[in-house]
C-alpha positions in Angstrom: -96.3 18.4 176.8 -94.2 21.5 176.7 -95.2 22.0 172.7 -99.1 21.7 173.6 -98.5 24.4 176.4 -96.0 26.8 174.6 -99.0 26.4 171.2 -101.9 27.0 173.4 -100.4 30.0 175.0 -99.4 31.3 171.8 -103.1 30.9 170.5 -104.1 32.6 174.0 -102.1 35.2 173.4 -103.5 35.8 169.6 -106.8 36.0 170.6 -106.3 38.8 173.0 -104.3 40.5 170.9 -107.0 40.1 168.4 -109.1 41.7 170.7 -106.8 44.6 171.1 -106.1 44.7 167.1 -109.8 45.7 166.8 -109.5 49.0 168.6 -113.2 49.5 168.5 -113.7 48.5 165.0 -115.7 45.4 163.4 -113.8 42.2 162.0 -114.0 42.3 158.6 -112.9 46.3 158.7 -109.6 45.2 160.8 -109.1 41.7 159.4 -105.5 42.6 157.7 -104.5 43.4 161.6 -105.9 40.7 162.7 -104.4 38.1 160.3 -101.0 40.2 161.2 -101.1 39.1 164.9 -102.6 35.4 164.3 -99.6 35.0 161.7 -96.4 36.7 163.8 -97.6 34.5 166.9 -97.8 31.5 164.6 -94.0 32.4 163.2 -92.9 32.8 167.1 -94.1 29.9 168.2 -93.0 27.5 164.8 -89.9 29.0 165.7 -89.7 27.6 169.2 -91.0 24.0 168.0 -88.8 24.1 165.2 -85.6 24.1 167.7 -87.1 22.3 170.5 -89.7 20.0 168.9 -89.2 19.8 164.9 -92.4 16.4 165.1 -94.7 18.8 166.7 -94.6 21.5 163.7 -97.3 20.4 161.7 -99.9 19.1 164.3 -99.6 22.3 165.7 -100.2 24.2 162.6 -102.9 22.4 162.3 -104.2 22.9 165.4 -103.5 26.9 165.0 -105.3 27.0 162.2 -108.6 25.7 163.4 -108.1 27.6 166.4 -108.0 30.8 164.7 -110.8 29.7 162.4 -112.9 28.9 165.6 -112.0 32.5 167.3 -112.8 34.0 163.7 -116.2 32.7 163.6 -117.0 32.9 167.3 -116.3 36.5 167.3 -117.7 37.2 163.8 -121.1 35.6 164.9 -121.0 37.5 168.4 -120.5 40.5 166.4 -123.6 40.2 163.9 -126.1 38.8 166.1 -129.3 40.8 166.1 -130.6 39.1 168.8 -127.6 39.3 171.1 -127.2 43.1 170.8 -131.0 43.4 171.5 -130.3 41.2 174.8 -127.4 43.5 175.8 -130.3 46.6 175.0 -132.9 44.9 177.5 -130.4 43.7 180.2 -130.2 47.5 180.8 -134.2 47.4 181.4 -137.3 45.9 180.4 -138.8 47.6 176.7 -141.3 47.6 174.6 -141.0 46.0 171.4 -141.3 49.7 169.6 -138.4 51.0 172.4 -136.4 48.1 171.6 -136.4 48.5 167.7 -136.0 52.3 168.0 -133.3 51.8 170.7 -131.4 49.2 168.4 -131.9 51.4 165.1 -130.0 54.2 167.1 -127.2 52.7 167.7 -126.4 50.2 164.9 -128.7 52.0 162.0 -128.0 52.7 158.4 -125.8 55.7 158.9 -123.8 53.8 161.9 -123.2 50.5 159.0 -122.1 53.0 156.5 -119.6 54.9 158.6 -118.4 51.2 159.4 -118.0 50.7 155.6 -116.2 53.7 154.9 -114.0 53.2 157.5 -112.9 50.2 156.1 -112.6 51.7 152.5 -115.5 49.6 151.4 -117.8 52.4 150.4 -116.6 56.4 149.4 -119.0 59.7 149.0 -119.8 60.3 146.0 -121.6 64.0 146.4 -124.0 63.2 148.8 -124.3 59.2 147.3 -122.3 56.6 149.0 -120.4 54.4 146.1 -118.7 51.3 146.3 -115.0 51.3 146.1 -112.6 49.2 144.1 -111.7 47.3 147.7 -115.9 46.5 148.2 -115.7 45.6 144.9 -113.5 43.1 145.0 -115.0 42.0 148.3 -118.6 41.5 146.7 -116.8 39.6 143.8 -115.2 36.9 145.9 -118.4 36.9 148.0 -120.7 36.2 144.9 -118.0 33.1 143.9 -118.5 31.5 147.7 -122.2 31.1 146.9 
């Protein structure tokens, strides 16, 4: 019992300071951070099984590992959605669809996704061109061998 609390409070605990790793910034530009916190909470508490219960090491990697995979895609999704951020627009008031479109196109527009990309290194000026970096390039390479 102590080993299930002492894991769930050190996924708990990873989560909000996954939260706090982000600073303002999307996932995937913050994902080295992120992987930091999810892996030095993991070490802390395999540390703490490993002296008081050795048995309970590996179903409780296992169980770290899906629950960082599930907080990864939770948050990714909740991120991304279209739909959601145009709910959080029209809990403010009610819109037409034209307000709602321009409303949602100044916040997260083209130049707003770009800034986003260059802040994660993913995209550099090139004059007055955006170009794709060597770190987006290696991103769209392992992307194009998932499909």
């Amino acid at each position: 019992m102590t080993a299930a609390l002492v894991v769930a409070a050190g996924v708990l605990a990873a989560a909000i300071g996954s939260e706090i790793a982000l600073r303002g910034r999307k996932l995937q530009t913050a994902l080295a951070s992120i992987l930091a916190v999810w892996i030095a909470l993991f070490a802390a508490a395999a540390a703490w099984l490993l002296r008081a219960r050795p048995d309970a090491l590996v179903p409780s990697a296992i169980f770290w590992v899906g629950a960082s995979l599930l907080w990864f895609g939770v948050r990714s999704h909740a991120e991304s959605s279209i739909l959601l951020r145009m709910l959080c627009l029209l809990r403010a008031r009610p819109m037409r669809d034209a307000e709602i479109l321009d409303e949602y196109a100044s916040i997260h527009g083209e130049s707003m996704r770009l800034a986003e990309l260059r802040r994660g290194g993913f995209v550099a000026n090139e004059g007055a061109r955006p170009r794709v970096t060597p770190k987006g390039k290696a991103v769209l390479l392992v992307v194009s061998k998932l499909r």
